[in-house]
VOLO-208912 format. One record per residue (C-alpha): residue in three letters; x, z, y. Coordinates in pm, whole numbers, plus 50000, padded with zeros to 5 digits. Example, Ala and Ser with C-alpha at 12.3 -4.5 7.8 and 13.67 -1.06 7.14 Angstrom:
<recs>
ALA512305078049550
SER513675071449894
</recs>
This chain:
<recs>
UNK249074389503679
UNK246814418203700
UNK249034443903562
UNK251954434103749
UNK250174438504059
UNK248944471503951
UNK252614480603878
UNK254004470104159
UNK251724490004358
UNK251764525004205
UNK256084520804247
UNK255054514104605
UNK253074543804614
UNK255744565904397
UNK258434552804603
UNK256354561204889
UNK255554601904755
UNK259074609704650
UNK260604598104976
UNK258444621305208
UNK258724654804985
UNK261454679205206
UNK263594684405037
UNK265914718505109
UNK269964716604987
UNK271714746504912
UNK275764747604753
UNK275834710904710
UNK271834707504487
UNK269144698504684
UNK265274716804589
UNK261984711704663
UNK260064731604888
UNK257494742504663
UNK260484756104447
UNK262034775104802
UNK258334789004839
UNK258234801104507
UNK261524818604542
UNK260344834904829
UNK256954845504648
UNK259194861904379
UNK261644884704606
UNK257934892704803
UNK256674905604470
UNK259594923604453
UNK259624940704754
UNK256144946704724
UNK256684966904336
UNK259054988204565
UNK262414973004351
UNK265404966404519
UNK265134934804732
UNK267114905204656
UNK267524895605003
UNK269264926705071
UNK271364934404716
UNK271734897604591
UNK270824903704246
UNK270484869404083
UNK270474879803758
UNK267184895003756
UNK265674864103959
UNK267294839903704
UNK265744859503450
UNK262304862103606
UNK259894840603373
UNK258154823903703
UNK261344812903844
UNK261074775103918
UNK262754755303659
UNK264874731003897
UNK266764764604037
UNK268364772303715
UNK271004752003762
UNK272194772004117
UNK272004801003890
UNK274914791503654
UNK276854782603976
UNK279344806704091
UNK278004823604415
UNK274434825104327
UNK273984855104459
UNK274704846604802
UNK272564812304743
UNK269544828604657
UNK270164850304911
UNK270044823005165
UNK267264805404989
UNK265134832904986
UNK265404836205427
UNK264534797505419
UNK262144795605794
UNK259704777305515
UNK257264769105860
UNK260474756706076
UNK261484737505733
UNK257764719005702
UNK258474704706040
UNK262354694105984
UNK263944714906277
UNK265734732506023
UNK269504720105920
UNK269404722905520
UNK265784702605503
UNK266014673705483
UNK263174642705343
UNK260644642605637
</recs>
């Protein structure tokens, strides 16, 4: 009876996690925010090595490539148009998003 309880109640509290992580959807997949924020870290590093920004030239191939690219964007990255999604991903208003006002985040 014990363990049942027990199980019941870390679903609850599973349940309860997963459903108020935001969420942000891009070309029909939906990301975490953690991932967006990483993205973002990764064309900052950029820009701060003095390459070419992503923002600005699209180039997905080297961010697909990039070794601390979040897992769960990979699959955007063998979607045609990933250019353009990263793009948009990477200009994400991460502060507007962590409040909700912001149309692609959804989970709050």
């Amino acid at each position: 009876m014990k363990t049942t309880l027990a199980t019941v109640a870390l679903l609850v509290l599973a349940l309860g996690w997963t459903s108020e992580a935001v969420q942000v959807e891009e070309n029909g997949l939906s990301f975490s925010l953690e991932a967006v924020k990483r993205l973002q870290e990764l064309t900052e590093s950029s820009d701060d090595k003095g390459q070419h920004s992503p923002r600005l030239n699209a180039s997905a191939v080297s961010l697909c490539a990039h070794p601390m690219l979040p897992q769960e964007l990979l699959p955007l990255c063998r979607q045609r148009g990933a250019s353009a999604s990263l793009v948009r991903l990477a200009v994400v208003p991460i502060d507007v998003c962590e409040i909700c006002a912001f149309a692609a985040c959804t989970g709050c």
